[in-house]
N, CA, C and O atoms as a Maestro MAE file, in Angstrom:
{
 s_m_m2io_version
 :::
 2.0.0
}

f_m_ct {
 s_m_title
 :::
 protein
 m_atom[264] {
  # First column is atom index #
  i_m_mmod_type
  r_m_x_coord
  r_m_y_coord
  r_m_z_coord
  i_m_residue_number
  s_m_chain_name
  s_m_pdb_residue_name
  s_m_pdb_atom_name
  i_m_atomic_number
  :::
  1 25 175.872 127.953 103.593 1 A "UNK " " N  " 7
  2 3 174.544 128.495 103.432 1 A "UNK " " CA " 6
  3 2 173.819 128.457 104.781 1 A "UNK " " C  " 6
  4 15 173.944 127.497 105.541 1 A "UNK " " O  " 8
  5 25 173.157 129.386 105.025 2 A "UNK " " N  " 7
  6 3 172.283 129.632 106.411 2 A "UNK " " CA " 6
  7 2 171.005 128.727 106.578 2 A "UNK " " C  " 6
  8 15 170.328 128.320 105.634 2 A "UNK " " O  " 8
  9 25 170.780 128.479 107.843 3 A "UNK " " N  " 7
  10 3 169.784 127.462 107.552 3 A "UNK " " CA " 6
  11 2 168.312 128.375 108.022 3 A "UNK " " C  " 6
  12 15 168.032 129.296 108.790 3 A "UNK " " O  " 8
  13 25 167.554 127.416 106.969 4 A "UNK " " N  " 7
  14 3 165.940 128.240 107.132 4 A "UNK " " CA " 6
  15 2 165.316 128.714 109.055 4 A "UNK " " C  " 6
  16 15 165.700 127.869 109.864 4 A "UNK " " O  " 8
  17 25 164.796 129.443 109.448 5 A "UNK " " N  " 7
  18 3 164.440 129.265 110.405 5 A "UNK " " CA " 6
  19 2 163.231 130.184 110.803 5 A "UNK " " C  " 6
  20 15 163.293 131.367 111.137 5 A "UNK " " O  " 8
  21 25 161.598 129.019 110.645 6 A "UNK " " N  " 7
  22 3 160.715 129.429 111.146 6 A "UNK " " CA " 6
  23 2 160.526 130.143 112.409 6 A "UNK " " C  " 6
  24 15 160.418 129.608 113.512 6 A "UNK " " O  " 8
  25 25 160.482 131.963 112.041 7 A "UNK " " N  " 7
  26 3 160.154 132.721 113.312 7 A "UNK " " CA " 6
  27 2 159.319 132.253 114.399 7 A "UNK " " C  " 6
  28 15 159.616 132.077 115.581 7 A "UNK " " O  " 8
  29 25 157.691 132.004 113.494 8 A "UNK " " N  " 7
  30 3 156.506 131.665 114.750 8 A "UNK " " CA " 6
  31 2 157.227 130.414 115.098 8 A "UNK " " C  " 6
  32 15 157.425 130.415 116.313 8 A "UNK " " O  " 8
  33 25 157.751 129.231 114.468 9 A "UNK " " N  " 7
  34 3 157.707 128.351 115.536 9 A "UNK " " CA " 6
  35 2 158.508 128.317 116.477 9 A "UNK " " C  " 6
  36 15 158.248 127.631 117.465 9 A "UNK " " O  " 8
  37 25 159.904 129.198 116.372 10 A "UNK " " N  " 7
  38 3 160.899 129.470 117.000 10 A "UNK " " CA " 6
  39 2 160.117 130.166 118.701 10 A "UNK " " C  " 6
  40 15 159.966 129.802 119.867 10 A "UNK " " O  " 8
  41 25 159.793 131.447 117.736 11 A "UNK " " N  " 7
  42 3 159.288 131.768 119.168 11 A "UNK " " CA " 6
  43 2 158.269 131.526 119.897 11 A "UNK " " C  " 6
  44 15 158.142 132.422 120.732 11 A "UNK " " O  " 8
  45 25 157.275 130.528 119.998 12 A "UNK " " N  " 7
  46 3 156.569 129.748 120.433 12 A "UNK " " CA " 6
  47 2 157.139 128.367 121.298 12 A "UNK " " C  " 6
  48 15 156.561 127.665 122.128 12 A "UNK " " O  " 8
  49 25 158.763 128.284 120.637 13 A "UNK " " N  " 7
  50 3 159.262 127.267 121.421 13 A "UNK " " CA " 6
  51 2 160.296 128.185 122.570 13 A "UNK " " C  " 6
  52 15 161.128 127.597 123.262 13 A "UNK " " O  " 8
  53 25 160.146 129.276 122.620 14 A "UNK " " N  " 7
  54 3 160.850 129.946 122.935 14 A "UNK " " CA " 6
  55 2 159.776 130.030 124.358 14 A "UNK " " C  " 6
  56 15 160.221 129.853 125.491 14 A "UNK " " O  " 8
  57 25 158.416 130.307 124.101 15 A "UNK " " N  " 7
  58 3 157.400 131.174 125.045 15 A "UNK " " CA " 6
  59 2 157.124 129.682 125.778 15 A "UNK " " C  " 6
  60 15 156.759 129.798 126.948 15 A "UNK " " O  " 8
  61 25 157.242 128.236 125.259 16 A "UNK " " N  " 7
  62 3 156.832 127.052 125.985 16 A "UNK " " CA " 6
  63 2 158.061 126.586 126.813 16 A "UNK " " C  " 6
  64 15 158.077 125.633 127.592 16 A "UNK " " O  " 8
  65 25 159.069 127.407 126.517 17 A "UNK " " N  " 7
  66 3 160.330 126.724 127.242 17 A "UNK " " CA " 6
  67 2 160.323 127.960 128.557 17 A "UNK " " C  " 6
  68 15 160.701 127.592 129.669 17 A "UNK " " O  " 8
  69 25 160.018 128.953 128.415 18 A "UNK " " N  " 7
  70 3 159.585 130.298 129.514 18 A "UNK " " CA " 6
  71 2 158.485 129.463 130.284 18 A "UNK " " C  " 6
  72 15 158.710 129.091 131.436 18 A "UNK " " O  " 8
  73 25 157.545 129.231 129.781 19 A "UNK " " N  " 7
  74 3 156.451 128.623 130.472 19 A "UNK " " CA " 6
  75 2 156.724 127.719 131.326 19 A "UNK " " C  " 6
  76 15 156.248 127.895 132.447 19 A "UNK " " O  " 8
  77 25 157.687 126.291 131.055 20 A "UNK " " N  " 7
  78 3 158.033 125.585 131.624 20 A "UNK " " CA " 6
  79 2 158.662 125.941 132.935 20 A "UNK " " C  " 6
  80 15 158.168 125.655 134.026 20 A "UNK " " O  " 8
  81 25 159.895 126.648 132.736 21 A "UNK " " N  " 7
  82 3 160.604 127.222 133.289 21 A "UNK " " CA " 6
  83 2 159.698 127.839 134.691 21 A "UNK " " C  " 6
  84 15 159.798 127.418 135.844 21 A "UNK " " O  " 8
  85 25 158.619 129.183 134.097 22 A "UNK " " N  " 7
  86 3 157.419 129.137 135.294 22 A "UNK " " CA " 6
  87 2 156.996 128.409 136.230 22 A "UNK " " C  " 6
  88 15 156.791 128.674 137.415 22 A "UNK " " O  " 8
  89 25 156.871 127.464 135.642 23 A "UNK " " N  " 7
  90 3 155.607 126.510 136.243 23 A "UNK " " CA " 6
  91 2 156.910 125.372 136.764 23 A "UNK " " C  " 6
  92 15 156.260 124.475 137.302 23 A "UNK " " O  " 8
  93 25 158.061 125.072 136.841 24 A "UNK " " N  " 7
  94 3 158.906 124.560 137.731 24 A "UNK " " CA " 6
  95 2 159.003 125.247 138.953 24 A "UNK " " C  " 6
  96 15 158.810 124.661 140.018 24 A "UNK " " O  " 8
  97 25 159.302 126.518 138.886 25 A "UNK " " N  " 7
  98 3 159.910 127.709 139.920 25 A "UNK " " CA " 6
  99 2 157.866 127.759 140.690 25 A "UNK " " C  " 6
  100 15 157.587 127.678 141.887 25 A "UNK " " O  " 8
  101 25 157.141 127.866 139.866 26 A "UNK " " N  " 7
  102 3 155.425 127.645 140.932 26 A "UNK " " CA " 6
  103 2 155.816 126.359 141.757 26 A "UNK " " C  " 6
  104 15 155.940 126.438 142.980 26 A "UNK " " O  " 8
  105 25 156.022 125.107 141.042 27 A "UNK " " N  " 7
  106 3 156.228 123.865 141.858 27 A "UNK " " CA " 6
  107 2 156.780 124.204 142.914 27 A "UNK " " C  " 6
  108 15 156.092 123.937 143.900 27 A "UNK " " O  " 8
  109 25 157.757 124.691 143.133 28 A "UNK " " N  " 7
  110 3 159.204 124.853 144.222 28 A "UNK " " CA " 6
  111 2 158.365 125.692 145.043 28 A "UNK " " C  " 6
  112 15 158.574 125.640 146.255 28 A "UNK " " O  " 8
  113 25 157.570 126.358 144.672 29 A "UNK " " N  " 7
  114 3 157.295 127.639 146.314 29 A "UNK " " CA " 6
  115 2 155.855 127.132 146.279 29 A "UNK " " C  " 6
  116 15 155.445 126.877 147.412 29 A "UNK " " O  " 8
  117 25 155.064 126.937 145.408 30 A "UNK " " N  " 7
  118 3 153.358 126.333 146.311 30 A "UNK " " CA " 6
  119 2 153.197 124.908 146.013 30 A "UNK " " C  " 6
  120 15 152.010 124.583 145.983 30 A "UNK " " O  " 8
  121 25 153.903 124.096 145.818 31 A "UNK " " N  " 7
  122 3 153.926 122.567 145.568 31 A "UNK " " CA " 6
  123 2 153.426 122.397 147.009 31 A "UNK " " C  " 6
  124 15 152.380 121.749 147.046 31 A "UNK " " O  " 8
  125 25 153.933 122.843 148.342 32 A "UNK " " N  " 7
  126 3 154.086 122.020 149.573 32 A "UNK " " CA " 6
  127 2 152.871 122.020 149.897 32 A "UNK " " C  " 6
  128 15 151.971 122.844 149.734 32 A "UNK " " O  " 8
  129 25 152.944 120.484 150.630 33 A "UNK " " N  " 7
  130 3 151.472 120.424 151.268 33 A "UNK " " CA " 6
  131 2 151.181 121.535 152.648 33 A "UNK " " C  " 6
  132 15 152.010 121.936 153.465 33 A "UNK " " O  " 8
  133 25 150.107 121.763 152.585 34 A "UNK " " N  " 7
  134 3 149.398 122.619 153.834 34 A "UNK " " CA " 6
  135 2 150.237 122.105 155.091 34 A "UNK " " C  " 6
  136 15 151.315 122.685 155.223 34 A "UNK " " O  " 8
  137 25 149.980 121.245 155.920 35 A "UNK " " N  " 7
  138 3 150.858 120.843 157.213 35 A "UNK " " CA " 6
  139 2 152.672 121.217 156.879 35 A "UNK " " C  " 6
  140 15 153.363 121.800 157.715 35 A "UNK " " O  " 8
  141 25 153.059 120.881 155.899 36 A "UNK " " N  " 7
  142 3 154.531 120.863 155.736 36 A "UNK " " CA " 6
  143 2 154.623 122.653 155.791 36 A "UNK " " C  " 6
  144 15 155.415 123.281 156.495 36 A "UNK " " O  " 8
  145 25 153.610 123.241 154.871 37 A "UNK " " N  " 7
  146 3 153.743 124.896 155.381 37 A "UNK " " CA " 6
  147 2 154.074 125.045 156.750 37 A "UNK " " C  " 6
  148 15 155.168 125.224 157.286 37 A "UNK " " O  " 8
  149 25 152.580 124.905 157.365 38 A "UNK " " N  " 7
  150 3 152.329 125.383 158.660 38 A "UNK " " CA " 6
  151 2 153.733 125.133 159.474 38 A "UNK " " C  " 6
  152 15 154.356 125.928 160.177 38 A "UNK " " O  " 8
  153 25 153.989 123.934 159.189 39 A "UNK " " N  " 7
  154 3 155.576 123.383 160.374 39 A "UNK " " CA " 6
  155 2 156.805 124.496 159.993 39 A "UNK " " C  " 6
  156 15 157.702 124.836 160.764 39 A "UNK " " O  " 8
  157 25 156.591 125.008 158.494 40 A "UNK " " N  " 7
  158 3 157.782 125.537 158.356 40 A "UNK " " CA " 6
  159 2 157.882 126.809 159.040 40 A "UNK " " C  " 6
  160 15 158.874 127.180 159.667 40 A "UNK " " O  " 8
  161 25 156.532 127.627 158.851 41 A "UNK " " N  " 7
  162 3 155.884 128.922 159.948 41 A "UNK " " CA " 6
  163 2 156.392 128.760 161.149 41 A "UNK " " C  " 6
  164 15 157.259 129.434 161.705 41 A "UNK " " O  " 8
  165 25 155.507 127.342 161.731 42 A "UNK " " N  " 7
  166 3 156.000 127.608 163.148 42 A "UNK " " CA " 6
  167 2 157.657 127.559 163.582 42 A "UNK " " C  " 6
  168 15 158.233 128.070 164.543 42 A "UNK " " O  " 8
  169 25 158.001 126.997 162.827 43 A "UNK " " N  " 7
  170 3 159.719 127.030 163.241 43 A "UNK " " CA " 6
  171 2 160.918 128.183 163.137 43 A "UNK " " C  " 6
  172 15 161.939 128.515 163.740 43 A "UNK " " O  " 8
  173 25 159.856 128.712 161.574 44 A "UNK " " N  " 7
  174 3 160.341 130.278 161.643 44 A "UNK " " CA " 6
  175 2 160.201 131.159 163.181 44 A "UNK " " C  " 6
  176 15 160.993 131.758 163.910 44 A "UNK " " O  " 8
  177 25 158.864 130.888 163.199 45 A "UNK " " N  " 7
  178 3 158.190 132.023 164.195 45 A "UNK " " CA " 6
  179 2 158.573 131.555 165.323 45 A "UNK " " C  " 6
  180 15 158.696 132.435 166.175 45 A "UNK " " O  " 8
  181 25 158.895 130.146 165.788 46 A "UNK " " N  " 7
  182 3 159.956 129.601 167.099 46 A "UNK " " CA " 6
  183 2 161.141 130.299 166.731 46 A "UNK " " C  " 6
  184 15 160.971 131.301 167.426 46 A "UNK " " O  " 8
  185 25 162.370 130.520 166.058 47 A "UNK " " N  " 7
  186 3 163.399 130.660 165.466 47 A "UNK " " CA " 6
  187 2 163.575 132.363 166.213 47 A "UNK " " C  " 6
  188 15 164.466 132.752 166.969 47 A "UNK " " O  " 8
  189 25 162.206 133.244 165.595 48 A "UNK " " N  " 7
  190 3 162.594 134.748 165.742 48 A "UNK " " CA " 6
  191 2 162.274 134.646 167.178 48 A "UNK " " C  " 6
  192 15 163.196 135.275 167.696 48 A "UNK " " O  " 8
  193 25 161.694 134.324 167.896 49 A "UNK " " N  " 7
  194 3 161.033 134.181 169.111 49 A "UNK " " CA " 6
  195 2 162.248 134.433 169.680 49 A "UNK " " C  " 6
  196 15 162.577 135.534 170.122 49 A "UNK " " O  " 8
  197 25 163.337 132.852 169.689 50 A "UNK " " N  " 7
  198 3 164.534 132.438 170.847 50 A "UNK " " CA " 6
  199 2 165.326 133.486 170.099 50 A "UNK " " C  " 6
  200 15 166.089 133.863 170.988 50 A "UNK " " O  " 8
  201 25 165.569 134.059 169.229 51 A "UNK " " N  " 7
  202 3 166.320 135.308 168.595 51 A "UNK " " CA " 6
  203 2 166.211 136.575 169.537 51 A "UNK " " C  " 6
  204 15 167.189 136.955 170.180 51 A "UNK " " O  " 8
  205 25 164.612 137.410 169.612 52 A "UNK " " N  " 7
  206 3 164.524 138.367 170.003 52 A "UNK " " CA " 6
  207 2 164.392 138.094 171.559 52 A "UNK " " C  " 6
  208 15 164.227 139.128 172.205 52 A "UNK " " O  " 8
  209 25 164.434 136.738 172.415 53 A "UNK " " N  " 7
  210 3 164.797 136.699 173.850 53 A "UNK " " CA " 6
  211 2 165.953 136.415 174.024 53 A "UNK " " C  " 6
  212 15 166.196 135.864 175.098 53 A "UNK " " O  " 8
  213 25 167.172 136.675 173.026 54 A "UNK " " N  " 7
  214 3 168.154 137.116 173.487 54 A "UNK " " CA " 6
  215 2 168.752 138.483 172.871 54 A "UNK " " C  " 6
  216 15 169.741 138.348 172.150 54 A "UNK " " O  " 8
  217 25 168.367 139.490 173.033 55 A "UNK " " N  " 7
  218 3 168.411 140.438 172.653 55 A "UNK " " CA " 6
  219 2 168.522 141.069 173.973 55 A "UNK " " C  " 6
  220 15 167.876 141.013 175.020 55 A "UNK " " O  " 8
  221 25 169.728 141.785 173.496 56 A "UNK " " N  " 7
  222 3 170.295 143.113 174.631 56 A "UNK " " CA " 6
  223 2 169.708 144.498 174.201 56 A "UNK " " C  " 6
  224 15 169.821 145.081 173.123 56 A "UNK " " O  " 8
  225 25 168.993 144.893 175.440 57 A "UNK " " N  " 7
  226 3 168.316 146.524 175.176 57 A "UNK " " CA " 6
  227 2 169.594 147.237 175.183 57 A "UNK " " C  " 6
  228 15 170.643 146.865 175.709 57 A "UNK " " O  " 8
  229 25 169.348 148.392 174.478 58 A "UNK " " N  " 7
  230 3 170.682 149.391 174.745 58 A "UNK " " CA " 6
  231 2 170.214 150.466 175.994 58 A "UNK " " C  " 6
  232 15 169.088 150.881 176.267 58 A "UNK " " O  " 8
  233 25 171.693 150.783 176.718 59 A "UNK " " N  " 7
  234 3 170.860 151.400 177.717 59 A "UNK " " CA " 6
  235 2 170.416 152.899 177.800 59 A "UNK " " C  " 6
  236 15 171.263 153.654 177.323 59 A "UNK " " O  " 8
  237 25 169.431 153.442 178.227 60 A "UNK " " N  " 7
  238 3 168.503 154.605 178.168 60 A "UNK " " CA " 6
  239 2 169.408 155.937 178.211 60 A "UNK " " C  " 6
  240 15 169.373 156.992 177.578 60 A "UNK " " O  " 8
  241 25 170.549 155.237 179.625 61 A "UNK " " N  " 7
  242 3 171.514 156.638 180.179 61 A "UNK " " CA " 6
  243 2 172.497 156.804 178.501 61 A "UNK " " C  " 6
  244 15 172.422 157.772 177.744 61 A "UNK " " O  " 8
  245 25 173.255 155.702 178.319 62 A "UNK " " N  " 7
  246 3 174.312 155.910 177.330 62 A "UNK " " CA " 6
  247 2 173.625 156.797 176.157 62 A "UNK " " C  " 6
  248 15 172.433 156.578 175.942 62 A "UNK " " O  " 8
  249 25 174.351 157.872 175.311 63 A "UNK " " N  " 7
  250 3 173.938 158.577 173.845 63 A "UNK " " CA " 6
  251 2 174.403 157.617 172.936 63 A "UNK " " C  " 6
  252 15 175.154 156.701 173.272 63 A "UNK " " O  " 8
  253 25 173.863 157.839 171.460 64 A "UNK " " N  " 7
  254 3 173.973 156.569 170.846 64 A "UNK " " CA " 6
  255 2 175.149 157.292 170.406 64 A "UNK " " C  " 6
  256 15 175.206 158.510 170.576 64 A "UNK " " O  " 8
  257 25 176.260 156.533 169.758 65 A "UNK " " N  " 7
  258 3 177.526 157.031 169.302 65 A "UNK " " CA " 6
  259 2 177.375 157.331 167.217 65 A "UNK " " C  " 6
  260 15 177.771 156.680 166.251 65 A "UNK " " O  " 8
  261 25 176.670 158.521 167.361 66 A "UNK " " N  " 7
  262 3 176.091 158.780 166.073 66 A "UNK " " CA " 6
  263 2 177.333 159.727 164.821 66 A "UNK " " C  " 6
  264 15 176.964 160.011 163.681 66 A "UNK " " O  " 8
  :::
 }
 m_bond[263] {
  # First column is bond index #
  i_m_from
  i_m_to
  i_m_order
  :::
  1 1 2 1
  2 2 3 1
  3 3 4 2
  4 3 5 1
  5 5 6 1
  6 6 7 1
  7 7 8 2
  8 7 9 1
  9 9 10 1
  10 10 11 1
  11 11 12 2
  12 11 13 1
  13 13 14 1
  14 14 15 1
  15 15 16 2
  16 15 17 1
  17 17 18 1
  18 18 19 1
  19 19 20 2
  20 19 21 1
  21 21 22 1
  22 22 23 1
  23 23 24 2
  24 23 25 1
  25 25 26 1
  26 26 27 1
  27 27 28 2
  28 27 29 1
  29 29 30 1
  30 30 31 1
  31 31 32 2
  32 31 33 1
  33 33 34 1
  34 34 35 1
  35 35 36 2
  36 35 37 1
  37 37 38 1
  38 38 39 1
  39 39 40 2
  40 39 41 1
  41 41 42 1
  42 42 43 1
  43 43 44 2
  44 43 45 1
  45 45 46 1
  46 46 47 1
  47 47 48 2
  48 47 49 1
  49 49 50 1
  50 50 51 1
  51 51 52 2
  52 51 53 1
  53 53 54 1
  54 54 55 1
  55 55 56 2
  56 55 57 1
  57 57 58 1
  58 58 59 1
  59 59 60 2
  60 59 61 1
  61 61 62 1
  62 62 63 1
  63 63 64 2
  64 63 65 1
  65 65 66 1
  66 66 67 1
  67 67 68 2
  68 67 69 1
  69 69 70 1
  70 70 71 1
  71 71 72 2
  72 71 73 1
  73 73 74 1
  74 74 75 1
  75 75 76 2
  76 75 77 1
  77 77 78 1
  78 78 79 1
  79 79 80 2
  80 79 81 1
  81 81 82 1
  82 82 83 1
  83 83 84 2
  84 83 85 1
  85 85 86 1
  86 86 87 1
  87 87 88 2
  88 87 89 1
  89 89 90 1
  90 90 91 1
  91 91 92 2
  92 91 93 1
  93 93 94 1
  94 94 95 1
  95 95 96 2
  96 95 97 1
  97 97 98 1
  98 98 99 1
  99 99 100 2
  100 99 101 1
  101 101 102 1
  102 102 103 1
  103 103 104 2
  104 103 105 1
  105 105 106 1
  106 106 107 1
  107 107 108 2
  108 107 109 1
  109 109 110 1
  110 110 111 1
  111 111 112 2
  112 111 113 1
  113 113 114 1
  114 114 115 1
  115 115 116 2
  116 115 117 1
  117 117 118 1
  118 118 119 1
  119 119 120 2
  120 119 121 1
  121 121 122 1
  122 122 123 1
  123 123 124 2
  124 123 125 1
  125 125 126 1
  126 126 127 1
  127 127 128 2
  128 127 129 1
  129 129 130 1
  130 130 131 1
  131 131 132 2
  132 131 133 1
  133 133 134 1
  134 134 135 1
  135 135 136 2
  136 135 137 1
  137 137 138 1
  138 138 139 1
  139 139 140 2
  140 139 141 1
  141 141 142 1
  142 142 143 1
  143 143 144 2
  144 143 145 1
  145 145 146 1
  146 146 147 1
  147 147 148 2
  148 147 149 1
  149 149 150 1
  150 150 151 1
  151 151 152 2
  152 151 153 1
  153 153 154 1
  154 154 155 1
  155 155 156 2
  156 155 157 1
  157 157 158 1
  158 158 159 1
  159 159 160 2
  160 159 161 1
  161 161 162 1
  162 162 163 1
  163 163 164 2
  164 163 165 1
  165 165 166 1
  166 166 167 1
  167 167 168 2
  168 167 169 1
  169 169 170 1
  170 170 171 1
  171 171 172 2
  172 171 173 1
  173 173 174 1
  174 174 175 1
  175 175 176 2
  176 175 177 1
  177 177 178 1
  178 178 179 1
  179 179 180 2
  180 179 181 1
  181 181 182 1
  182 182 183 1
  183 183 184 2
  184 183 185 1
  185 185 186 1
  186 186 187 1
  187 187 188 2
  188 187 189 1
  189 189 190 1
  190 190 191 1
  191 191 192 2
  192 191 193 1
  193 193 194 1
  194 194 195 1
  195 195 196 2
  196 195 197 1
  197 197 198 1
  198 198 199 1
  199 199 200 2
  200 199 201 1
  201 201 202 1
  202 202 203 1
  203 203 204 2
  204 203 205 1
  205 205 206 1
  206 206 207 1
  207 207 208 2
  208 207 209 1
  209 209 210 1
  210 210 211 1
  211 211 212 2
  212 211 213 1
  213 213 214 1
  214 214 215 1
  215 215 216 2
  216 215 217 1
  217 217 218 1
  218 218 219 1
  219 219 220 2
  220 219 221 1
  221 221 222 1
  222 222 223 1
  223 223 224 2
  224 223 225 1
  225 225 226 1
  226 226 227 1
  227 227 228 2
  228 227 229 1
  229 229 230 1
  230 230 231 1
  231 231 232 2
  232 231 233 1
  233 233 234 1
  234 234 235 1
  235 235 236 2
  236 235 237 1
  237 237 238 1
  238 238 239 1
  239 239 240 2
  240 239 241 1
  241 241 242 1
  242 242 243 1
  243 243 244 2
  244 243 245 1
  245 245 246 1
  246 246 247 1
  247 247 248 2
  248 247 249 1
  249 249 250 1
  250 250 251 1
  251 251 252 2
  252 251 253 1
  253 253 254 1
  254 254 255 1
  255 255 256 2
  256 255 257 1
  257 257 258 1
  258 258 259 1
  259 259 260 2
  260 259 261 1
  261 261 262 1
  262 262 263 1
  263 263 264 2
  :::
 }
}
């Protein structure tokens, strides 16, 4: 025999377990404190910096090989 199963409360435990789920994944990306941001910025923005000063121009004379 099948067992009884309350729709509303089902899906209400359904919409609080979504919710949860939310509000873990909010923790993970705006939990961090302000300074711990900022450091992570600047290290990015150090990171692309030493990236794009080593970067080779292509040169003006050569056609691009299209």
């Amino acid at each position: 025999m099948a067992e009884i199963v309350n729709l509303n409360k089902a899906r209400k435990a359904r919409d609080r377990a979504a919710a949860k789920a939310k509000a873990v994944e909010n923790r993970a990306v705006h939990g961090r404190p302000k300074p711990e941001r900022q450091q992570t910025l600047l290290e990015r923005l150090a990171r692309d910096r030493a990236l794009d000063g080593h970067r080779r121009d292509r040169d003006p004379e050569r056609p691009d090989d299209d």
